[in-house]
mmCIF entry with sequence, helices, sheets and N, C-alpha, C, O atoms, coordinates in Angstrom:
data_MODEL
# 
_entry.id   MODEL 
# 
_entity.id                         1 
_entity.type                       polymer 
_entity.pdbx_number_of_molecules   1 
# 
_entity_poly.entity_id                      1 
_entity_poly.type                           'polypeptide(L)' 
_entity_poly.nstd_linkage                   no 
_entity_poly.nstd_monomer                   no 
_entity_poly.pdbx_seq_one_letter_code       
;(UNK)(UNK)(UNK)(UNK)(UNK)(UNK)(UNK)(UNK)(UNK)(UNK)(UNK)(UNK)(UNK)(UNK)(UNK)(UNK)
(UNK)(UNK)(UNK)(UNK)(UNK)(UNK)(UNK)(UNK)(UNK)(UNK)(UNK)(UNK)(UNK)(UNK)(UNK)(UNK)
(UNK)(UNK)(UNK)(UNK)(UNK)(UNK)(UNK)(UNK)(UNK)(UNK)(UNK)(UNK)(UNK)(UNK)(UNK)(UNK)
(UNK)(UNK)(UNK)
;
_entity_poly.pdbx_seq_one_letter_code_can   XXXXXXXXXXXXXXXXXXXXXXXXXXXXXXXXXXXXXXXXXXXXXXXXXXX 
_entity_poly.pdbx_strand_id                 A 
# 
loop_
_entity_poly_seq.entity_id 
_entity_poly_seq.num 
_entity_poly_seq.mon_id 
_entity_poly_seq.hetero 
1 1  UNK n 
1 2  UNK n 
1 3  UNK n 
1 4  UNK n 
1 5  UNK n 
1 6  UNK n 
1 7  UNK n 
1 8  UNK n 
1 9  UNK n 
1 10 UNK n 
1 11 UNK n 
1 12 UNK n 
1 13 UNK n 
1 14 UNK n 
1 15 UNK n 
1 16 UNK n 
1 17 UNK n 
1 18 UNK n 
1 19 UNK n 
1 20 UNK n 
1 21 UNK n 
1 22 UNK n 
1 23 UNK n 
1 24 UNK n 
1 25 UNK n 
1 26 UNK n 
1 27 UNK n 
1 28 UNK n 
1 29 UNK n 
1 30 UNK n 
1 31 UNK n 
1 32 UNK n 
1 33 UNK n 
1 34 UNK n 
1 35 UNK n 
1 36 UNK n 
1 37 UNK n 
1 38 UNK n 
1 39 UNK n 
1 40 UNK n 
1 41 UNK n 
1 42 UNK n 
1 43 UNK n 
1 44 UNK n 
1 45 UNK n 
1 46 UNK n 
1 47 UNK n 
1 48 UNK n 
1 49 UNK n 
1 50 UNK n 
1 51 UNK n 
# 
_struct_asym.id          A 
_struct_asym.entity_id   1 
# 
loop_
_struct_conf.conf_type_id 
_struct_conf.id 
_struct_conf.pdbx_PDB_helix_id 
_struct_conf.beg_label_comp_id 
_struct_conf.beg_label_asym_id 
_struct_conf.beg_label_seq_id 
_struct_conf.pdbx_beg_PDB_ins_code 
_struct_conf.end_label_comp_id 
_struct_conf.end_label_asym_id 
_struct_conf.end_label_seq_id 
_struct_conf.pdbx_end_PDB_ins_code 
_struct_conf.beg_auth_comp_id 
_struct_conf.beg_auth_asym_id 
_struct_conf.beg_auth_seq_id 
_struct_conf.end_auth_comp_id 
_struct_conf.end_auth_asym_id 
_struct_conf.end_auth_seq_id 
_struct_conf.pdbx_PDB_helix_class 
_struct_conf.details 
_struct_conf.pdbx_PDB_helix_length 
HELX_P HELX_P1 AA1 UNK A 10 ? UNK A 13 ? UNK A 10 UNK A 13 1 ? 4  
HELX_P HELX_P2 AA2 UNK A 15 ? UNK A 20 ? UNK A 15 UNK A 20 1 ? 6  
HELX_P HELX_P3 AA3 UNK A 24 ? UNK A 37 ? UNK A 24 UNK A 37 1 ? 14 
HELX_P HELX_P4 AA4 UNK A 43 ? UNK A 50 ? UNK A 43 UNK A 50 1 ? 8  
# 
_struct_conf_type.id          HELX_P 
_struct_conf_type.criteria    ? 
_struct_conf_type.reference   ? 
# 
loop_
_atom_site.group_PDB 
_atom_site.id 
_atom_site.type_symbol 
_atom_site.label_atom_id 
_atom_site.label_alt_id 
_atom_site.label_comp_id 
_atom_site.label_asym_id 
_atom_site.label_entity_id 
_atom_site.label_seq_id 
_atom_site.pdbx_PDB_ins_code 
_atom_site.Cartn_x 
_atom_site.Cartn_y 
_atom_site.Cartn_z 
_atom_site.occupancy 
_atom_site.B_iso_or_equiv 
_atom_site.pdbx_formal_charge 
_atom_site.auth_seq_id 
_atom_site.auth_comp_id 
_atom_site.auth_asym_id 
_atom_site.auth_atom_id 
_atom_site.pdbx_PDB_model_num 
ATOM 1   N N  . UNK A 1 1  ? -40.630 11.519 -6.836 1.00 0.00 ? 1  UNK A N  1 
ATOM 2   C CA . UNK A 1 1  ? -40.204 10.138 -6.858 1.00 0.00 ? 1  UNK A CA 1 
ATOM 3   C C  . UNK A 1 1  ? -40.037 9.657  -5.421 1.00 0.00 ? 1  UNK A C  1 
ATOM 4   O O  . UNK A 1 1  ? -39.362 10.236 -4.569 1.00 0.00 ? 1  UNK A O  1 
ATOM 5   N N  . UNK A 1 2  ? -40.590 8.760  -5.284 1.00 0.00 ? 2  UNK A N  1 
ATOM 6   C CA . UNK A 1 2  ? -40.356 8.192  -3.652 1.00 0.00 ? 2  UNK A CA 1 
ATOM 7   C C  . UNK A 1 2  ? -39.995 6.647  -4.237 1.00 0.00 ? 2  UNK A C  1 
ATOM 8   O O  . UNK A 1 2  ? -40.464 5.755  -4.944 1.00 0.00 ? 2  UNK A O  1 
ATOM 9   N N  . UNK A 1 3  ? -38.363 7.123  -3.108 1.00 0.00 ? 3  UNK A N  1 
ATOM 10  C CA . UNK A 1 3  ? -37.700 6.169  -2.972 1.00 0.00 ? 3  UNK A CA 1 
ATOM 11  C C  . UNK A 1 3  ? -37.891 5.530  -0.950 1.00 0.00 ? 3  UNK A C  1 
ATOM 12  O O  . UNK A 1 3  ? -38.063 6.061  0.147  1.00 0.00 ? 3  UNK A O  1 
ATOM 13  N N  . UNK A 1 4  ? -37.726 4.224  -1.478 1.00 0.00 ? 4  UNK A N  1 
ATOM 14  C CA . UNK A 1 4  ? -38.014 3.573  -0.131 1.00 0.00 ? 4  UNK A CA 1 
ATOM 15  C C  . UNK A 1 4  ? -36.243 3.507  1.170  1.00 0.00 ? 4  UNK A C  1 
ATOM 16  O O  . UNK A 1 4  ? -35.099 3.059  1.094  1.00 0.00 ? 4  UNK A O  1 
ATOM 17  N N  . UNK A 1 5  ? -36.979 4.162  2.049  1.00 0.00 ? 5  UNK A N  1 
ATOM 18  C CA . UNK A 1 5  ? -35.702 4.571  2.937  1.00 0.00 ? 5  UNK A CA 1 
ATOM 19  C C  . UNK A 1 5  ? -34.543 3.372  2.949  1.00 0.00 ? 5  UNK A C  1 
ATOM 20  O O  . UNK A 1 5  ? -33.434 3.728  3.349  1.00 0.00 ? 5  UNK A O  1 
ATOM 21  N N  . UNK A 1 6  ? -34.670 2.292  2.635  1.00 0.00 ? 6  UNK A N  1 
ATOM 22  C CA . UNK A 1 6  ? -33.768 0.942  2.354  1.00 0.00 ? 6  UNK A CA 1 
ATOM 23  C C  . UNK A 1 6  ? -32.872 0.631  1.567  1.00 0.00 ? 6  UNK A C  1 
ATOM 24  O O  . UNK A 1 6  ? -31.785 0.054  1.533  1.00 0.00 ? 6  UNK A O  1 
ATOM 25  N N  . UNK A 1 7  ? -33.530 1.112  0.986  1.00 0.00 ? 7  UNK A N  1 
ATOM 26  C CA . UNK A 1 7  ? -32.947 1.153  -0.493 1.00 0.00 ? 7  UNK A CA 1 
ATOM 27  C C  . UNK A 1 7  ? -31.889 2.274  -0.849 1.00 0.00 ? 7  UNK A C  1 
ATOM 28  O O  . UNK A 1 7  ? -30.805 2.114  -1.410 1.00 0.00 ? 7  UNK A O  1 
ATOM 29  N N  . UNK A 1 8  ? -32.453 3.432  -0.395 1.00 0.00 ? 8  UNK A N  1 
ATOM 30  C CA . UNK A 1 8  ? -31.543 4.413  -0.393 1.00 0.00 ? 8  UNK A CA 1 
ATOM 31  C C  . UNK A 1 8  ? -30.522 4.459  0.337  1.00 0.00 ? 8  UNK A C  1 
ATOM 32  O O  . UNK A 1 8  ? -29.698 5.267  -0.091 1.00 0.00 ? 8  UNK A O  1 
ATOM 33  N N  . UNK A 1 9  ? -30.194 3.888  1.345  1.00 0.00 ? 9  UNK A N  1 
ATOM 34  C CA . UNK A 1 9  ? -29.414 3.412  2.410  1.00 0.00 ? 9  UNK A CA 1 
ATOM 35  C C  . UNK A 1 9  ? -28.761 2.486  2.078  1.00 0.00 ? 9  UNK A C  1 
ATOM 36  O O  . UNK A 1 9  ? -27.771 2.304  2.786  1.00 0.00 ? 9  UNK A O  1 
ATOM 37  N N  . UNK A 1 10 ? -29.018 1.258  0.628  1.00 0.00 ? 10 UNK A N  1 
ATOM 38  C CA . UNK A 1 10 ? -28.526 0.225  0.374  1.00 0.00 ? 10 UNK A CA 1 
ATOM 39  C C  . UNK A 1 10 ? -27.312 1.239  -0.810 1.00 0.00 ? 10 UNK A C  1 
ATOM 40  O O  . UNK A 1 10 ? -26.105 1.163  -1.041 1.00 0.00 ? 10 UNK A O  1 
ATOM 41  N N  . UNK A 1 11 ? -28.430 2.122  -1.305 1.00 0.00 ? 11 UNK A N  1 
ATOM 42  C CA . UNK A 1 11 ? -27.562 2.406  -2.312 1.00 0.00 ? 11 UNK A CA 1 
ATOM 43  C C  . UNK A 1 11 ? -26.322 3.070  -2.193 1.00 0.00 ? 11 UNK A C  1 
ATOM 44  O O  . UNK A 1 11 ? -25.408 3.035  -3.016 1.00 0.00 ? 11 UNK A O  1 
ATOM 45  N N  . UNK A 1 12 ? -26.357 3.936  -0.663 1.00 0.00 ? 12 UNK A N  1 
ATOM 46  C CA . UNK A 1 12 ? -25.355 4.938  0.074  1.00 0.00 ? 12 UNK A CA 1 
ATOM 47  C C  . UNK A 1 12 ? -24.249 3.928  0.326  1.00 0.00 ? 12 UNK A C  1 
ATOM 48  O O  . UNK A 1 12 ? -23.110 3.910  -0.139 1.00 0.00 ? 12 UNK A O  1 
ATOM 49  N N  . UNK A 1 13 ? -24.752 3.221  1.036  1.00 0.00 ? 13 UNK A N  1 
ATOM 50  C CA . UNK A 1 13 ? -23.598 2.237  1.455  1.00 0.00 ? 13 UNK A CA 1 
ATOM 51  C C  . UNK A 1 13 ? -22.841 1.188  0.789  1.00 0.00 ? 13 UNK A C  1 
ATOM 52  O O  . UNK A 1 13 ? -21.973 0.471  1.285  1.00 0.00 ? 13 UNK A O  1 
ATOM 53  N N  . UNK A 1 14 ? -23.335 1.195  -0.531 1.00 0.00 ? 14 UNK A N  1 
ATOM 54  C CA . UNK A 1 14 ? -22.465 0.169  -1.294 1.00 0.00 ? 14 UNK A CA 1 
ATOM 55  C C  . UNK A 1 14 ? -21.616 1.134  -2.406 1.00 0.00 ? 14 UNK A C  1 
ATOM 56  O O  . UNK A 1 14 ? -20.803 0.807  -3.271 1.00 0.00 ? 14 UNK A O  1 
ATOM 57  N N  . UNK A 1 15 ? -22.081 2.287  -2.066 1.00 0.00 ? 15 UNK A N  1 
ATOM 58  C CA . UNK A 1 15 ? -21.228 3.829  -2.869 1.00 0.00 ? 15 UNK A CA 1 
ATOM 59  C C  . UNK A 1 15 ? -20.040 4.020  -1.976 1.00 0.00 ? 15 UNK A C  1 
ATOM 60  O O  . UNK A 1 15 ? -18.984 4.450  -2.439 1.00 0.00 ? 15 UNK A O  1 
ATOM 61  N N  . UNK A 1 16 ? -20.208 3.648  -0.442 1.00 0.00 ? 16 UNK A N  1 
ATOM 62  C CA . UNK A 1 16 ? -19.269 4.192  0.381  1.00 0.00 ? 16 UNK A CA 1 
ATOM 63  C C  . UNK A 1 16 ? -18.103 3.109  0.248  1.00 0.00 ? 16 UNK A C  1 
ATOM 64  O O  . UNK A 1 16 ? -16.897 3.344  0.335  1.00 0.00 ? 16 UNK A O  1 
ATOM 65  N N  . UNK A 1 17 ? -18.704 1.883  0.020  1.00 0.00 ? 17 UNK A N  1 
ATOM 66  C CA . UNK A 1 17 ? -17.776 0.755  0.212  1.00 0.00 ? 17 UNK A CA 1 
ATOM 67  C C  . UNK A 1 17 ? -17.350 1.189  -0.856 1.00 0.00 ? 17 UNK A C  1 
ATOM 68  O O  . UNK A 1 17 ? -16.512 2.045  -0.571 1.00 0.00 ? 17 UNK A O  1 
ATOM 69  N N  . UNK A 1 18 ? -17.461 1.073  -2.130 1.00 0.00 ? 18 UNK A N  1 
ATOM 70  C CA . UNK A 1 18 ? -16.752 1.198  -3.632 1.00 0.00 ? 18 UNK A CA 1 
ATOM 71  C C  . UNK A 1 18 ? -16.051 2.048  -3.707 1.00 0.00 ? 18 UNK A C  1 
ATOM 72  O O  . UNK A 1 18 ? -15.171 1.940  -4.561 1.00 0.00 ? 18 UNK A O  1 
ATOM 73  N N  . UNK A 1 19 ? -16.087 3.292  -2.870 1.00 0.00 ? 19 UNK A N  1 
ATOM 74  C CA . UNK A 1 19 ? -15.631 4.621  -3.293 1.00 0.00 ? 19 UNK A CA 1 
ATOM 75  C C  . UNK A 1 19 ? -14.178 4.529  -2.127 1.00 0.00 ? 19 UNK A C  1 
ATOM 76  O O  . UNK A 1 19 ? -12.987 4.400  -2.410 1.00 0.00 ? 19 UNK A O  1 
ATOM 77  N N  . UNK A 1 20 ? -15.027 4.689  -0.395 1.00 0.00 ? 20 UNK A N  1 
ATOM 78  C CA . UNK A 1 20 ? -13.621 4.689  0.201  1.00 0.00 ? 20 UNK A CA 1 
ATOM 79  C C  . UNK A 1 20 ? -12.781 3.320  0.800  1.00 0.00 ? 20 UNK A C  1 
ATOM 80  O O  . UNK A 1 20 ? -11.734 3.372  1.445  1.00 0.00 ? 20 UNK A O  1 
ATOM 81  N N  . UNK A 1 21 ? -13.610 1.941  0.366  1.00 0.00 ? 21 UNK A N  1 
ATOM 82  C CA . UNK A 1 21 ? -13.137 0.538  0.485  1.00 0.00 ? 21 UNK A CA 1 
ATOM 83  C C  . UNK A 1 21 ? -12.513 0.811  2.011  1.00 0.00 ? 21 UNK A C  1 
ATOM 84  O O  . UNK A 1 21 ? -11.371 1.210  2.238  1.00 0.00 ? 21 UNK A O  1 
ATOM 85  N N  . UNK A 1 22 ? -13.504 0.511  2.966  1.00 0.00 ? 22 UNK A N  1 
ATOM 86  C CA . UNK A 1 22 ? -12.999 0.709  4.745  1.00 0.00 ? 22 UNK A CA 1 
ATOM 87  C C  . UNK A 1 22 ? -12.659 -0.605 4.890  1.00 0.00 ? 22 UNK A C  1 
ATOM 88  O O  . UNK A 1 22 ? -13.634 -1.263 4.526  1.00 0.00 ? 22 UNK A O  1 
ATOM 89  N N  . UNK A 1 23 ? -11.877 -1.233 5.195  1.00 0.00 ? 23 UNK A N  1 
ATOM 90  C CA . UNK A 1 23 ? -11.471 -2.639 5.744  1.00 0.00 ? 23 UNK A CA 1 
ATOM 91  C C  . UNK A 1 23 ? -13.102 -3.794 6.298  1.00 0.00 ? 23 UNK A C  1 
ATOM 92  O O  . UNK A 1 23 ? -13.622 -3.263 7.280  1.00 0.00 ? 23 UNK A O  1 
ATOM 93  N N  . UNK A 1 24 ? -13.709 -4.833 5.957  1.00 0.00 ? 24 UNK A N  1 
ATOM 94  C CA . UNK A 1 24 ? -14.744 -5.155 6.421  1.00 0.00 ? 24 UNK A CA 1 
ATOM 95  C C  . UNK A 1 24 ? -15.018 -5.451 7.376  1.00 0.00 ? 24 UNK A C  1 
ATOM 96  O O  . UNK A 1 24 ? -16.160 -5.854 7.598  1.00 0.00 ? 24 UNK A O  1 
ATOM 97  N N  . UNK A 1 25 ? -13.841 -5.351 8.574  1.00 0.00 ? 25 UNK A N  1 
ATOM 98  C CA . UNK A 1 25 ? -13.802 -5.637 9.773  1.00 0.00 ? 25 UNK A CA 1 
ATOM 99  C C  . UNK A 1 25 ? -14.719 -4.427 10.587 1.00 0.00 ? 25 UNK A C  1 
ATOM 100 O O  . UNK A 1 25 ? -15.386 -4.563 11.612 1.00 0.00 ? 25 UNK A O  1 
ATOM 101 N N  . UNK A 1 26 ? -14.525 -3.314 9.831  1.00 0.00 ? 26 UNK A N  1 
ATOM 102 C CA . UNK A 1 26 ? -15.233 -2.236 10.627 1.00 0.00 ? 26 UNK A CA 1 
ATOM 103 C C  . UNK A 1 26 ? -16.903 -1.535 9.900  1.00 0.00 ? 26 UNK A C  1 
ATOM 104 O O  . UNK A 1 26 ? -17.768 -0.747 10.283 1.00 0.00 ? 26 UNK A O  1 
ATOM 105 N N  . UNK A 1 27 ? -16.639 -2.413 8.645  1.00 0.00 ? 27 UNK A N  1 
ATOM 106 C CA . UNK A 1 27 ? -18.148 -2.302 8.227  1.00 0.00 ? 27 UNK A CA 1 
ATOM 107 C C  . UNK A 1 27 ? -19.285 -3.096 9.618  1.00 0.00 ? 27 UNK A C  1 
ATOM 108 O O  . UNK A 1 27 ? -20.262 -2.767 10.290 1.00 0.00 ? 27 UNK A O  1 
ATOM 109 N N  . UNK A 1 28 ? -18.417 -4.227 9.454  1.00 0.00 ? 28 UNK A N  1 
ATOM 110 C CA . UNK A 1 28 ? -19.207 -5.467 10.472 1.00 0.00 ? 28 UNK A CA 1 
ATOM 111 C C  . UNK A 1 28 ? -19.438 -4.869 12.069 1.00 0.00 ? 28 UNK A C  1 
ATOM 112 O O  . UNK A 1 28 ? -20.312 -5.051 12.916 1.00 0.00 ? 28 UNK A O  1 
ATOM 113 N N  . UNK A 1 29 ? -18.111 -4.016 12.012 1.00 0.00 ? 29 UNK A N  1 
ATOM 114 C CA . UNK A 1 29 ? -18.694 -3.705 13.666 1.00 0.00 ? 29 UNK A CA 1 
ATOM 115 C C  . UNK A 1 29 ? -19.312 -2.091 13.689 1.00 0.00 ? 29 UNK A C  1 
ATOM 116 O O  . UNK A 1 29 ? -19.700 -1.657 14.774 1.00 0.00 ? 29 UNK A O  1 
ATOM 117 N N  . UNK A 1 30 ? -19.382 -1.350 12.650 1.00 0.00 ? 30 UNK A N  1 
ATOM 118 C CA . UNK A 1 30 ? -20.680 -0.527 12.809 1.00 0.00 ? 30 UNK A CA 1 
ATOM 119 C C  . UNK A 1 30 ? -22.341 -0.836 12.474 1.00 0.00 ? 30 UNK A C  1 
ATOM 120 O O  . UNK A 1 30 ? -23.430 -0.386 12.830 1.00 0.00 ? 30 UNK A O  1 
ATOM 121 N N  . UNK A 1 31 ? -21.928 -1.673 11.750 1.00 0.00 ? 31 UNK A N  1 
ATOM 122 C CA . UNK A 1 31 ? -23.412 -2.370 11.562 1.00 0.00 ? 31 UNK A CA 1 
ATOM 123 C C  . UNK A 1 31 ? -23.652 -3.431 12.783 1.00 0.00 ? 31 UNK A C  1 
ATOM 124 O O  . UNK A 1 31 ? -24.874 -3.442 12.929 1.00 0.00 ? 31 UNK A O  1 
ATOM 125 N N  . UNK A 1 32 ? -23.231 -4.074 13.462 1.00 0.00 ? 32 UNK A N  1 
ATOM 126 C CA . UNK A 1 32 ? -23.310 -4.699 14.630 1.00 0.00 ? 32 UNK A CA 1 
ATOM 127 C C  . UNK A 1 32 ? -23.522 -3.947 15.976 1.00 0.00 ? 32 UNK A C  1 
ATOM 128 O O  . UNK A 1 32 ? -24.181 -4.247 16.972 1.00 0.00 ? 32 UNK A O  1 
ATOM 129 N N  . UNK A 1 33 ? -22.497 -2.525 15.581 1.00 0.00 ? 33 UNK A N  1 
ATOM 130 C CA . UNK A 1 33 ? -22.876 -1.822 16.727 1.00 0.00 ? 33 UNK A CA 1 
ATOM 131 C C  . UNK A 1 33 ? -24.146 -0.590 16.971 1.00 0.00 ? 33 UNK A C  1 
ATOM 132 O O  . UNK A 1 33 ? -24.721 -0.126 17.955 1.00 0.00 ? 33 UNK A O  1 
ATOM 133 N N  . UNK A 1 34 ? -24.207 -0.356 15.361 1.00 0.00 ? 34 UNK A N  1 
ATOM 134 C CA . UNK A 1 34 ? -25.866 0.261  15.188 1.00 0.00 ? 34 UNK A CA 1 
ATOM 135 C C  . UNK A 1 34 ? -26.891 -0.591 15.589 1.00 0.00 ? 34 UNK A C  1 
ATOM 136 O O  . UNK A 1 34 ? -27.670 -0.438 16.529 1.00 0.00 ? 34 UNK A O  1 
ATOM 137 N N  . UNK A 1 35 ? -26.820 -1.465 14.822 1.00 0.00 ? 35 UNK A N  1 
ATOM 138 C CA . UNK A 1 35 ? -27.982 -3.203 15.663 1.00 0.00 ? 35 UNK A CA 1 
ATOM 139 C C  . UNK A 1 35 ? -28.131 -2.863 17.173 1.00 0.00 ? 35 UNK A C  1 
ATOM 140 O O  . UNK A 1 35 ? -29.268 -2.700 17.615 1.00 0.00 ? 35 UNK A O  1 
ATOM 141 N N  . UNK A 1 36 ? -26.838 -2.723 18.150 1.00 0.00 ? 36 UNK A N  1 
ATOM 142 C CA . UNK A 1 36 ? -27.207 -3.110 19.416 1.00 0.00 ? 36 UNK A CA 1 
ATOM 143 C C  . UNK A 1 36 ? -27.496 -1.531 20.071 1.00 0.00 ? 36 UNK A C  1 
ATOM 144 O O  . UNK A 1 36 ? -28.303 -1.415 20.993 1.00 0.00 ? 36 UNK A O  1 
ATOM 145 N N  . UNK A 1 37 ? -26.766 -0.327 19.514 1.00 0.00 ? 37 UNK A N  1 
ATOM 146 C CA . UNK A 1 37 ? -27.562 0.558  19.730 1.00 0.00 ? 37 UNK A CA 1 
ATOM 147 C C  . UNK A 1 37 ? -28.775 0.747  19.555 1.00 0.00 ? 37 UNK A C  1 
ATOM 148 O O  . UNK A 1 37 ? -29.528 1.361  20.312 1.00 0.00 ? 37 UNK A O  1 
ATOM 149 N N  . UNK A 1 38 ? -28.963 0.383  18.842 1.00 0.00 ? 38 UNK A N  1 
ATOM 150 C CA . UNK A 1 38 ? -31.119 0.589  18.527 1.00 0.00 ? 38 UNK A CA 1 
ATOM 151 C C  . UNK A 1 38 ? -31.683 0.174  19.183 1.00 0.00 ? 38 UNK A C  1 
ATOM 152 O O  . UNK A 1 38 ? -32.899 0.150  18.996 1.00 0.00 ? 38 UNK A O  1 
ATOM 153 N N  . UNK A 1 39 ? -31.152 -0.346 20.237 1.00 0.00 ? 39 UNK A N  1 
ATOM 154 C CA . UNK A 1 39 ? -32.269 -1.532 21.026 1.00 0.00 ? 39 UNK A CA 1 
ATOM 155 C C  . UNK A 1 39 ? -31.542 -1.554 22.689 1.00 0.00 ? 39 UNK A C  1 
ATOM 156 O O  . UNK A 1 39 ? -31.641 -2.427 23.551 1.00 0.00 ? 39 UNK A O  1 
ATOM 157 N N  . UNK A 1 40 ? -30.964 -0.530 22.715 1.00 0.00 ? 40 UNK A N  1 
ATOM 158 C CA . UNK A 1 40 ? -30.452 -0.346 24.031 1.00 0.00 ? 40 UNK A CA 1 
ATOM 159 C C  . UNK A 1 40 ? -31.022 0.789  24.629 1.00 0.00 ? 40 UNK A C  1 
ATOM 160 O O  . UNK A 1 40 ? -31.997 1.217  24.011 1.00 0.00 ? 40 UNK A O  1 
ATOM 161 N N  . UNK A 1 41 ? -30.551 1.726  26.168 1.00 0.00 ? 41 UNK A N  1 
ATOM 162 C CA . UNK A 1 41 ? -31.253 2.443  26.504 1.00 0.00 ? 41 UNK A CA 1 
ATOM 163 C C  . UNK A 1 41 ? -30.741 3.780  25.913 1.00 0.00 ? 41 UNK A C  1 
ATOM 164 O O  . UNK A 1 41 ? -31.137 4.707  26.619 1.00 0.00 ? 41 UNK A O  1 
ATOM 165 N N  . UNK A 1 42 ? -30.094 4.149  25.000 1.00 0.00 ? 42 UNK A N  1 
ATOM 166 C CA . UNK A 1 42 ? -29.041 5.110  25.046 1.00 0.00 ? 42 UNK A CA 1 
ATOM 167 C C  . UNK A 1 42 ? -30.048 5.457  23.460 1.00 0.00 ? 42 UNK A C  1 
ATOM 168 O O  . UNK A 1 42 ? -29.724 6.398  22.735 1.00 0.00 ? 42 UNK A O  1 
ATOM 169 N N  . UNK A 1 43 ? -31.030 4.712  23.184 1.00 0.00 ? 43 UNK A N  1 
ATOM 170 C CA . UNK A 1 43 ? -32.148 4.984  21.990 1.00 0.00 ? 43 UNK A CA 1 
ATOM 171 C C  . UNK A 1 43 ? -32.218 6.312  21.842 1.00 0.00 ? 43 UNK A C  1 
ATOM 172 O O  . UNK A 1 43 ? -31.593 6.998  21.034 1.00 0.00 ? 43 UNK A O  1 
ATOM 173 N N  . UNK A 1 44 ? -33.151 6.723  22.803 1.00 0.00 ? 44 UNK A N  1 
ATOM 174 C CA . UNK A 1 44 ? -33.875 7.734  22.848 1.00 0.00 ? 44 UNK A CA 1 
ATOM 175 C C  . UNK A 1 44 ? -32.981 8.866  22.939 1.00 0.00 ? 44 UNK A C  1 
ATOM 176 O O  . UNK A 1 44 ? -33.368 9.918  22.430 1.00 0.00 ? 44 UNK A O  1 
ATOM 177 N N  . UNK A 1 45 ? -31.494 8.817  23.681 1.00 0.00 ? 45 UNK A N  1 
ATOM 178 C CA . UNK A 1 45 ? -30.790 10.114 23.590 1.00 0.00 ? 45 UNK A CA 1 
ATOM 179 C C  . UNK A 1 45 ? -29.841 10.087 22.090 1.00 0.00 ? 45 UNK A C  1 
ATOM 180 O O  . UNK A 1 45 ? -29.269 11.148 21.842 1.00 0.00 ? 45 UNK A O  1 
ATOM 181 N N  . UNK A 1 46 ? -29.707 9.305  21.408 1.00 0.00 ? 46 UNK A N  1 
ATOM 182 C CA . UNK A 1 46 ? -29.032 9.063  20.114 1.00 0.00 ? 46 UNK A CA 1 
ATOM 183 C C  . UNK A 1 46 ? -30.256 9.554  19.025 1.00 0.00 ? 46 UNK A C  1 
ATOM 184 O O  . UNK A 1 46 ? -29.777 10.077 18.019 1.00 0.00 ? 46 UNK A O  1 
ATOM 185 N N  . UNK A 1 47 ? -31.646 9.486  19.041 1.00 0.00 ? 47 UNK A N  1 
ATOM 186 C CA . UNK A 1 47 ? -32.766 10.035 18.359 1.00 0.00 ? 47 UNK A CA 1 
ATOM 187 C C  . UNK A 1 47 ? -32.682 11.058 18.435 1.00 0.00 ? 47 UNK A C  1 
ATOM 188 O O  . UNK A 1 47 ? -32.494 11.684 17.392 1.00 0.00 ? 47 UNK A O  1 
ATOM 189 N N  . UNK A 1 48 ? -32.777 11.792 19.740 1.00 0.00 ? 48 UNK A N  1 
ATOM 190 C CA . UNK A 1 48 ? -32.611 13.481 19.982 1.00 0.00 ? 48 UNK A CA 1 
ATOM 191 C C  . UNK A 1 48 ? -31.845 14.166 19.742 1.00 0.00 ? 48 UNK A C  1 
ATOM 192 O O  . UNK A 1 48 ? -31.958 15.392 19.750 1.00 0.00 ? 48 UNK A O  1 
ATOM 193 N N  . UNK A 1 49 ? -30.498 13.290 19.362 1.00 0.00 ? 49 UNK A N  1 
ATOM 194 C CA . UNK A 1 49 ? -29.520 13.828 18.582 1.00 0.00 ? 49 UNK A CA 1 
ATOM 195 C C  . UNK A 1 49 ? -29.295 14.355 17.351 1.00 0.00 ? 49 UNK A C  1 
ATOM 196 O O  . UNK A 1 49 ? -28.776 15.360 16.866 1.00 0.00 ? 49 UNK A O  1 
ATOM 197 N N  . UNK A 1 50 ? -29.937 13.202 16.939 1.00 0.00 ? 50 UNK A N  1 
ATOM 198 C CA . UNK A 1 50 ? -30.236 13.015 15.093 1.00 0.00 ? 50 UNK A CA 1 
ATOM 199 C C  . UNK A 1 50 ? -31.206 13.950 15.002 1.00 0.00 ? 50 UNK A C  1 
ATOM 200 O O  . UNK A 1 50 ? -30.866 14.828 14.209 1.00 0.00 ? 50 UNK A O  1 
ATOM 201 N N  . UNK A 1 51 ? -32.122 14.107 15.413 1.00 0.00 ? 51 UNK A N  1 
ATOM 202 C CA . UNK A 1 51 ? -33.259 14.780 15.141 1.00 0.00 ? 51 UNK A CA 1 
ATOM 203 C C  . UNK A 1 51 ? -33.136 16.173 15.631 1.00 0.00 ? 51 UNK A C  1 
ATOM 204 O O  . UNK A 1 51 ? -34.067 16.964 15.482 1.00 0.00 ? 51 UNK A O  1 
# 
């Protein structure tokens, strides 16, 4: 079954909200601060991490 990486990610994260309900102040600023990580120079050493 191939699921599309988005989706699965949609589905993780609306499990995380339901399950451990984090205040939305800090949903907004990890998703704001993943946004500006991805596109900064600190990319490529945060990839090598993960990977």
């Amino acid at each position: 079954m191939d699921v599309p990486l988005w989706f699965a990610l949609l589905c993780v994260g609306v499990l995380g909200v339901k399950l451990i309900r984090p205040p939305w102040w800090l949903i907004g600023v990890l998703l704001l601060g993943g946004f500006l990580l991805a596109d900064s120079v600190f990319a490529p050493a945060v990839e090598g991490f993960v990977k």
